[in-house]
Biotite code that builds the C-alpha atoms (Angstrom):
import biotite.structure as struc

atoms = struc.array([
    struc.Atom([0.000, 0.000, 0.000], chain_id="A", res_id=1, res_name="UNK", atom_name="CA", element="C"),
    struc.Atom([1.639, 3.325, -0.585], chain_id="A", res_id=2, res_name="UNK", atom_name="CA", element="C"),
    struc.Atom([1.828, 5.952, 2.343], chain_id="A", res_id=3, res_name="UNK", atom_name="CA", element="C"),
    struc.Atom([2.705, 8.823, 0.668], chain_id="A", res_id=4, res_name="UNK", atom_name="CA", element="C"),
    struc.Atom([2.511, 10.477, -2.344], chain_id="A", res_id=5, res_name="UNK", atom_name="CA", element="C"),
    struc.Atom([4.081, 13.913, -3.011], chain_id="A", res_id=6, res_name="UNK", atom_name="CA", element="C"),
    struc.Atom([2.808, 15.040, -6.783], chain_id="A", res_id=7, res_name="UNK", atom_name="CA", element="C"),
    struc.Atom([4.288, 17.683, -8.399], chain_id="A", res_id=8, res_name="UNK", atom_name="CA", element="C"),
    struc.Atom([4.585, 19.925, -5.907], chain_id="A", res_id=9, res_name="UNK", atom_name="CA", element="C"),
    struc.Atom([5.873, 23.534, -6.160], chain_id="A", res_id=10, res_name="UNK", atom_name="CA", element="C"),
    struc.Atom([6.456, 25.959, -3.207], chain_id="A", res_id=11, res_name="UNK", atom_name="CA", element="C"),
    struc.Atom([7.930, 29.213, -3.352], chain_id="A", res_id=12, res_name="UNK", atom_name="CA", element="C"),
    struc.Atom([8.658, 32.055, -0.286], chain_id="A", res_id=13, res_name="UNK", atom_name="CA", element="C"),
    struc.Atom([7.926, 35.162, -2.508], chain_id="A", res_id=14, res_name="UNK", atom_name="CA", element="C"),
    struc.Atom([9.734, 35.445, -5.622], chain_id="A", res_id=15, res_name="UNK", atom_name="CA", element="C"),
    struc.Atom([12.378, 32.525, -4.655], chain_id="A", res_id=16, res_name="UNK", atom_name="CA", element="C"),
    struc.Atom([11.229, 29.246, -5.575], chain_id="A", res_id=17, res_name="UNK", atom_name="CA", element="C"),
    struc.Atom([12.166, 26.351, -2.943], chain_id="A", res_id=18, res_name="UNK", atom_name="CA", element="C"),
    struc.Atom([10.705, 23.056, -4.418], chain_id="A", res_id=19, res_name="UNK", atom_name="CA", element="C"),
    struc.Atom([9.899, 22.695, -7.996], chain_id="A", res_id=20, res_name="UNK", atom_name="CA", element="C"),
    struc.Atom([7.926, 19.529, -9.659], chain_id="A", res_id=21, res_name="UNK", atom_name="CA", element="C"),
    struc.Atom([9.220, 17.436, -6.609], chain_id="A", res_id=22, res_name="UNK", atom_name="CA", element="C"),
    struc.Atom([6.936, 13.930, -7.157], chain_id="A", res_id=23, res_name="UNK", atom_name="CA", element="C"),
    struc.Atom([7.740, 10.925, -4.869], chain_id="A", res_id=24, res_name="UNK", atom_name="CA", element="C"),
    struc.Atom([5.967, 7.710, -3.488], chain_id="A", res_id=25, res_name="UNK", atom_name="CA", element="C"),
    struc.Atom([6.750, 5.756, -0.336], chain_id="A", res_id=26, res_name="UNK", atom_name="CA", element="C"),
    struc.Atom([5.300, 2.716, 0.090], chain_id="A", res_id=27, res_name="UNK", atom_name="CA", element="C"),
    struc.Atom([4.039, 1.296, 3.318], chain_id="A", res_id=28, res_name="UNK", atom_name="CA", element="C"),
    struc.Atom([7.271, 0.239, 5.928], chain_id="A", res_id=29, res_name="UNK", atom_name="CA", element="C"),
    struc.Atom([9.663, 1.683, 3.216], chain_id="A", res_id=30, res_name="UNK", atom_name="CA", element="C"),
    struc.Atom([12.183, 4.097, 4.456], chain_id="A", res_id=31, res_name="UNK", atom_name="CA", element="C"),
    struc.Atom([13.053, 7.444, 2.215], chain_id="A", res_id=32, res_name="UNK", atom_name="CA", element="C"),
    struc.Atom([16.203, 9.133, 3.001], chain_id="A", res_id=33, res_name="UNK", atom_name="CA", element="C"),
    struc.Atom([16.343, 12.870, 1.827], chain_id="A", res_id=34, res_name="UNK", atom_name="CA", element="C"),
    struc.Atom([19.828, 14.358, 1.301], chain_id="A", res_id=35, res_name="UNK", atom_name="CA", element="C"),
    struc.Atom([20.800, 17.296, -0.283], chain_id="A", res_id=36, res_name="UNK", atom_name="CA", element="C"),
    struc.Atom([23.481, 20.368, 0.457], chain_id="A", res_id=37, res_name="UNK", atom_name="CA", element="C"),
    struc.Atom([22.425, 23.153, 2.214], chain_id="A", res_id=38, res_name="UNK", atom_name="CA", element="C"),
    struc.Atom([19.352, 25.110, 0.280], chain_id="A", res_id=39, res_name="UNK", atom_name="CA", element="C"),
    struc.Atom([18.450, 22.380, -1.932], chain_id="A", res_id=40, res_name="UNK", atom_name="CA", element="C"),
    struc.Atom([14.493, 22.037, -0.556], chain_id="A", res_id=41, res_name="UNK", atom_name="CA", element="C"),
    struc.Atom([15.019, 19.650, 2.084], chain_id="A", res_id=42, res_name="UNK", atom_name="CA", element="C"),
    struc.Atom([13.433, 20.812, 4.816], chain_id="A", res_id=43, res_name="UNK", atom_name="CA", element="C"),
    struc.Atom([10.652, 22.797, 2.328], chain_id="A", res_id=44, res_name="UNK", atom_name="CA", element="C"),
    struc.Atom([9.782, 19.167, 1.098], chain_id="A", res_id=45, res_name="UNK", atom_name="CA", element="C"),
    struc.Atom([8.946, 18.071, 4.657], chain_id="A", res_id=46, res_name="UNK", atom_name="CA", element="C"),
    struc.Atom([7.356, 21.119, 6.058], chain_id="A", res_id=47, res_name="UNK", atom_name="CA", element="C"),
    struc.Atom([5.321, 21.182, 2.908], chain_id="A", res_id=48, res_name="UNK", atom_name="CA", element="C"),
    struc.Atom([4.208, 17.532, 3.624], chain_id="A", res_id=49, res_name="UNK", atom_name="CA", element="C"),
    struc.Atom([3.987, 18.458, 7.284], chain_id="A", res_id=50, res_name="UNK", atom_name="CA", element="C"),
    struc.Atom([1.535, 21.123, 6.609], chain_id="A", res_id=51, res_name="UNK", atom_name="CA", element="C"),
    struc.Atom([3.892, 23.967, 7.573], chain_id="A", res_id=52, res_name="UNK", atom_name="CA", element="C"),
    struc.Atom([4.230, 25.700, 4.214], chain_id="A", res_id=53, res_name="UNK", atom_name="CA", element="C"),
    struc.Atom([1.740, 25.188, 1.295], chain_id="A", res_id=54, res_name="UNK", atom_name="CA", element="C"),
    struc.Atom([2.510, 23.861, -1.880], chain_id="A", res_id=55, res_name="UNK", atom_name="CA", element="C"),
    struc.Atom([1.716, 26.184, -4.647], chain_id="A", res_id=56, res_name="UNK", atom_name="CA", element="C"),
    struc.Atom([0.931, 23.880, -6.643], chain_id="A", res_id=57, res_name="UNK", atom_name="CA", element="C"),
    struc.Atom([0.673, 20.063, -6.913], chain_id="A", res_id=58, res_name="UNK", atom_name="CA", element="C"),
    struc.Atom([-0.808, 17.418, -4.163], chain_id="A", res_id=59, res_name="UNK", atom_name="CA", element="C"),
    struc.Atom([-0.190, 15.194, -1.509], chain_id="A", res_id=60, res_name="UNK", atom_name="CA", element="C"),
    struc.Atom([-1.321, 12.448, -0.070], chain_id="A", res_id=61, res_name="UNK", atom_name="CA", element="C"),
    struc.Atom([-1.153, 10.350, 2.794], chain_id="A", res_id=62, res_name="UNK", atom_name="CA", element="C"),
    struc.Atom([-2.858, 6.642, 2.867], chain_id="A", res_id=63, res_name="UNK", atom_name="CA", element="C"),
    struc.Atom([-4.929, 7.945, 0.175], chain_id="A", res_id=64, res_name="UNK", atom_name="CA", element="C"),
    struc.Atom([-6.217, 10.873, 1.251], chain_id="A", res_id=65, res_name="UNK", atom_name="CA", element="C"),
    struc.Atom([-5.181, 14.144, 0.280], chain_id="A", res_id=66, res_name="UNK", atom_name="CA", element="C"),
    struc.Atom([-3.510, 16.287, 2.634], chain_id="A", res_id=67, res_name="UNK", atom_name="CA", element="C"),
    struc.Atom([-2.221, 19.303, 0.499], chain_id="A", res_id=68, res_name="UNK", atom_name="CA", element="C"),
    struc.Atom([-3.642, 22.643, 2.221], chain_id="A", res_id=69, res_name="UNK", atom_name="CA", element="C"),
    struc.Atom([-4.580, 20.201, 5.892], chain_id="A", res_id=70, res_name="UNK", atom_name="CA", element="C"),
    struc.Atom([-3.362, 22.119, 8.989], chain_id="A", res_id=71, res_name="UNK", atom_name="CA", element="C"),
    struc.Atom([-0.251, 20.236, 10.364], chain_id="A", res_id=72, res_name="UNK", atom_name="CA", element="C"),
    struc.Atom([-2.005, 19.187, 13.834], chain_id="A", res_id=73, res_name="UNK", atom_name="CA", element="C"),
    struc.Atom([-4.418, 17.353, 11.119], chain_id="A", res_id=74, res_name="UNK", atom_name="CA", element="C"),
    struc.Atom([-1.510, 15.929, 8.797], chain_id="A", res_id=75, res_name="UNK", atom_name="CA", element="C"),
    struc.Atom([0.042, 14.663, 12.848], chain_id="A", res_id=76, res_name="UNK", atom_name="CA", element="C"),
    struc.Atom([-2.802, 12.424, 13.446], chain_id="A", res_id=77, res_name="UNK", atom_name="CA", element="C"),
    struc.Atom([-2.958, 10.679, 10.084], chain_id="A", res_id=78, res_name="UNK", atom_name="CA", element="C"),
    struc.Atom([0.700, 9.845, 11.445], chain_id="A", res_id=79, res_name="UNK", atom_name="CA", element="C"),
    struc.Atom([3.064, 12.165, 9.392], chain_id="A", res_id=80, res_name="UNK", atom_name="CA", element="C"),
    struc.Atom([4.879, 14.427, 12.181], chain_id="A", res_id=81, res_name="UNK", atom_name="CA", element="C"),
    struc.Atom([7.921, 16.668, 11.366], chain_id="A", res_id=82, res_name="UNK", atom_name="CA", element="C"),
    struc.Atom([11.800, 15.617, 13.489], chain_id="A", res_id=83, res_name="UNK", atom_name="CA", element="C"),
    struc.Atom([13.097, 18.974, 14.222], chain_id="A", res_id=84, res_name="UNK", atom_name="CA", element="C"),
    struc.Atom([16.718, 19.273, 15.237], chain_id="A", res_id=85, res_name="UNK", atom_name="CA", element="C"),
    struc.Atom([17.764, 19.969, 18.233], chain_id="A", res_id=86, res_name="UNK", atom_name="CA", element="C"),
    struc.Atom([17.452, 17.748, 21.268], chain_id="A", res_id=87, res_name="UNK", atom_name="CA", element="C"),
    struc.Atom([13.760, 18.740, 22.072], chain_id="A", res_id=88, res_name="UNK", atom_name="CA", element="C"),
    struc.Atom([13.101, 16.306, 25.573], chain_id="A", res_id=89, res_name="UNK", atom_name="CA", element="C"),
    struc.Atom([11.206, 17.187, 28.737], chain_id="A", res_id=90, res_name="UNK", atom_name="CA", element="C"),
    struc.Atom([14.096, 17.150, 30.743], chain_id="A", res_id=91, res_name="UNK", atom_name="CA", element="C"),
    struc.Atom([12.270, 16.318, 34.269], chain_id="A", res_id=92, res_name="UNK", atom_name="CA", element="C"),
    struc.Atom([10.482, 13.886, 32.149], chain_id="A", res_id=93, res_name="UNK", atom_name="CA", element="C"),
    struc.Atom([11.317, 9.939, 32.147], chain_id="A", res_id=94, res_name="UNK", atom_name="CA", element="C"),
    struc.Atom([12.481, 8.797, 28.986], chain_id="A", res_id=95, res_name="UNK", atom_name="CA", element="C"),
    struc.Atom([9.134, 6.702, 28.563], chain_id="A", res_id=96, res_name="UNK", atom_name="CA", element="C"),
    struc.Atom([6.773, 9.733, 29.381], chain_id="A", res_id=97, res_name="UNK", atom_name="CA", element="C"),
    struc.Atom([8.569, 11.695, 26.580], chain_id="A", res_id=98, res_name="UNK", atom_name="CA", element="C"),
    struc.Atom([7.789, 8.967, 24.278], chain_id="A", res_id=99, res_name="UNK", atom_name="CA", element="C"),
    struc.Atom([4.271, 8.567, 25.709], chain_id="A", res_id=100, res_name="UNK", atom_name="CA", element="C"),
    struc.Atom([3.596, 12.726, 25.049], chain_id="A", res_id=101, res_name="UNK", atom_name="CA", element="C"),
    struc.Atom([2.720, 12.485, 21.850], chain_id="A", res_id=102, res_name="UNK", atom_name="CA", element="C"),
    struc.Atom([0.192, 9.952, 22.122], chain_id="A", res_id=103, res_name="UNK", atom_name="CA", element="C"),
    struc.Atom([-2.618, 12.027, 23.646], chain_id="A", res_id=104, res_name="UNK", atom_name="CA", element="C"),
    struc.Atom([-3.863, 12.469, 19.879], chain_id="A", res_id=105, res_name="UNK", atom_name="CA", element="C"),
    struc.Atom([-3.765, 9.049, 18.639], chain_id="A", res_id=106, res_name="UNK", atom_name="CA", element="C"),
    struc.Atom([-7.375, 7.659, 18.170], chain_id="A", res_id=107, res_name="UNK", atom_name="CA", element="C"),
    struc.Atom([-5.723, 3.664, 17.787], chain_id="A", res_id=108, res_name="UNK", atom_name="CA", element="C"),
    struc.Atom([-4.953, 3.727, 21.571], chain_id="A", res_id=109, res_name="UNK", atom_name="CA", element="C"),
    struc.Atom([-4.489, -0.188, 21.488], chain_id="A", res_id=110, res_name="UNK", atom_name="CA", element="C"),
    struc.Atom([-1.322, 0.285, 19.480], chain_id="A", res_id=111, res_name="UNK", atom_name="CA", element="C"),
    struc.Atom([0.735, 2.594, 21.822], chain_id="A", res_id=112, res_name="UNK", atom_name="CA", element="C"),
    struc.Atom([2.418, -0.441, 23.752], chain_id="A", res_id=113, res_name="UNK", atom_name="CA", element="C"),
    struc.Atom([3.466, -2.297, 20.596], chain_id="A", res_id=114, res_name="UNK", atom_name="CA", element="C"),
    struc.Atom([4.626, 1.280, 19.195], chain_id="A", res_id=115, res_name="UNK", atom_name="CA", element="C"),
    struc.Atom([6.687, 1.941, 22.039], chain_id="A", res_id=116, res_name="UNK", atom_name="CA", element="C"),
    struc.Atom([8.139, -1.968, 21.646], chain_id="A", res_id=117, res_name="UNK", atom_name="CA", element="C"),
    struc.Atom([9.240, -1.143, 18.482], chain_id="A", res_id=118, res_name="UNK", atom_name="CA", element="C"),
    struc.Atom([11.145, 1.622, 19.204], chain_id="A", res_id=119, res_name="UNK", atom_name="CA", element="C"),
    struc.Atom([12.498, -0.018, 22.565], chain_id="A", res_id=120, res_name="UNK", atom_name="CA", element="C"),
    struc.Atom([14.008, -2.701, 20.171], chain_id="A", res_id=121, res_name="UNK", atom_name="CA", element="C"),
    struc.Atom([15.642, -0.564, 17.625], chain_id="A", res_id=122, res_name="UNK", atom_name="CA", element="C"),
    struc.Atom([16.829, 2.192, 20.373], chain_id="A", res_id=123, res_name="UNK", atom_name="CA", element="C"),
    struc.Atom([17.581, -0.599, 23.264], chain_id="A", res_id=124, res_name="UNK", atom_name="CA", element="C"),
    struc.Atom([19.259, 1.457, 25.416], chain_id="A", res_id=125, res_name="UNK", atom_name="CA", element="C"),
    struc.Atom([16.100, 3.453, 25.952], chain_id="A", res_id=126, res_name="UNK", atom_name="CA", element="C"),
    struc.Atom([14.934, 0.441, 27.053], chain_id="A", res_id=127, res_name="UNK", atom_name="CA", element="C"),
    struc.Atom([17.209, -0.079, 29.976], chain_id="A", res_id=128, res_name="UNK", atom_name="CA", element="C"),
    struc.Atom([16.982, 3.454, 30.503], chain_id="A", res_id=129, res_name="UNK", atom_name="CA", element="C"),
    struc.Atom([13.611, 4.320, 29.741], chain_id="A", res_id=130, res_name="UNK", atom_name="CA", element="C"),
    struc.Atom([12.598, 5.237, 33.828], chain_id="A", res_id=131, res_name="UNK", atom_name="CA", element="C"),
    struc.Atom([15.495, 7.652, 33.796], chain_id="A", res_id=132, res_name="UNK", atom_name="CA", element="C"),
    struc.Atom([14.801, 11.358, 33.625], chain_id="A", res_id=133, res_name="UNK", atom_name="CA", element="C"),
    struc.Atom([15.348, 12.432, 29.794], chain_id="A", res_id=134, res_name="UNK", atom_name="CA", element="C"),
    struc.Atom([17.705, 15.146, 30.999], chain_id="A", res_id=135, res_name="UNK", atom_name="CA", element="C"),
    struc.Atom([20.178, 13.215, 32.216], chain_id="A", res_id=136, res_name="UNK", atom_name="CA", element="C"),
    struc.Atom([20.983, 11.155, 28.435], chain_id="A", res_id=137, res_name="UNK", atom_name="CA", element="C"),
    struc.Atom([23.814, 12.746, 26.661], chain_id="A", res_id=138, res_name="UNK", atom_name="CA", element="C"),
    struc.Atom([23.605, 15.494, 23.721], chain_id="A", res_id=139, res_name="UNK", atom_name="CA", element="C"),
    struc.Atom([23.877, 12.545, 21.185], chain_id="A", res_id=140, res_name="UNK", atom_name="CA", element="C"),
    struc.Atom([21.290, 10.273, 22.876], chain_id="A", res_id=141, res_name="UNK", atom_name="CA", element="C"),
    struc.Atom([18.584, 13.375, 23.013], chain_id="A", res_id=142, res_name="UNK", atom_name="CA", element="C"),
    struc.Atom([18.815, 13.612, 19.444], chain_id="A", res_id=143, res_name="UNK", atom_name="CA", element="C"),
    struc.Atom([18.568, 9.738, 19.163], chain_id="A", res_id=144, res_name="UNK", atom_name="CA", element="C"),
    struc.Atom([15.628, 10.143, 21.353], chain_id="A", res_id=145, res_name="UNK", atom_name="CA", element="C"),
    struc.Atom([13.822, 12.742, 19.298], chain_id="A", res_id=146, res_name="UNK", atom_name="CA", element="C"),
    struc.Atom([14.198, 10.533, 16.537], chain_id="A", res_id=147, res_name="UNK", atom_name="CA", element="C"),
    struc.Atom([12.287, 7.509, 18.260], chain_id="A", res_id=148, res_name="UNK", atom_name="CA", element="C"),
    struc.Atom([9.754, 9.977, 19.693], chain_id="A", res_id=149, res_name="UNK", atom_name="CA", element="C"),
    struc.Atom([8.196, 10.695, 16.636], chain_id="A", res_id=150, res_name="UNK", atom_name="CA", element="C"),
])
């Protein structure tokens, strides 16, 4: 099943143009790595998908359903959520209640457990950690962290 589709989109900030005719698909559990040098559209692409800046042309989708022009708390509960940099973690927060803030949205409640599995087994030392107040991980782990969060 594909996830995503990103059609043709064009965005622009005034007179500069960011994105032009960008199209991709990702498919369901397929992983898309976007590289680029600085000012190539990266982070246009996924604020564009996020809902952050609209497209000026062109569509996307997500799971079939078109997103282009949704608000970006909207395009977050159909699952698509933006990874900022920076370490963003509740410091006075446990690792697990970090991961557990974002799922006050989620309508599929039943998956939360297996969801935080998941990421237990591919970042395992949040596992043995994950009672530990966030603030206390390392500049490098954070980031890791903020990764898995979303």
């Amino acid at each position: 099943m594909t996830a995503l589709v990103v059609d043709d989109i064009t965005v622009s900030y005034g007179r500069l143009t960011a994105l032009r005719g960008v199209t991709l698909t990702v498919d369901e559990g397929e992983i898309l790595f976007v590289t680029g040098p600085n000012g190539a559209g990266k982070s246009t692409l996924l604020n564009a998908i996020a809902g952050v800046v609209p497209p000026g042309s062109g569509s996307i989708m997500i799971d079939g359903a078109r997103i282009t022009g949704a608000a970006p708390e909207d395009i977050a509960r159909r699952g698509f959520s933006l990874v900022p940099e920076g370490r963003n973690v509740f410091g006075a927060l446990t690792i697990e209640e970090n991961l557990k803030v974002g799922t006050g949205m989620r309508a599929d409640r039943k998956t939360i457990a297996g969801d935080l599995d998941r990421v237990y087994q591919e970042f395992p030392m949040l596992a043995e950690r994950r009672h530990s107040p966030a603030g206390m991980l390392s500049g490098g782990q954070q980031q890791c962290w903020s990764l898995a969060a979303r």
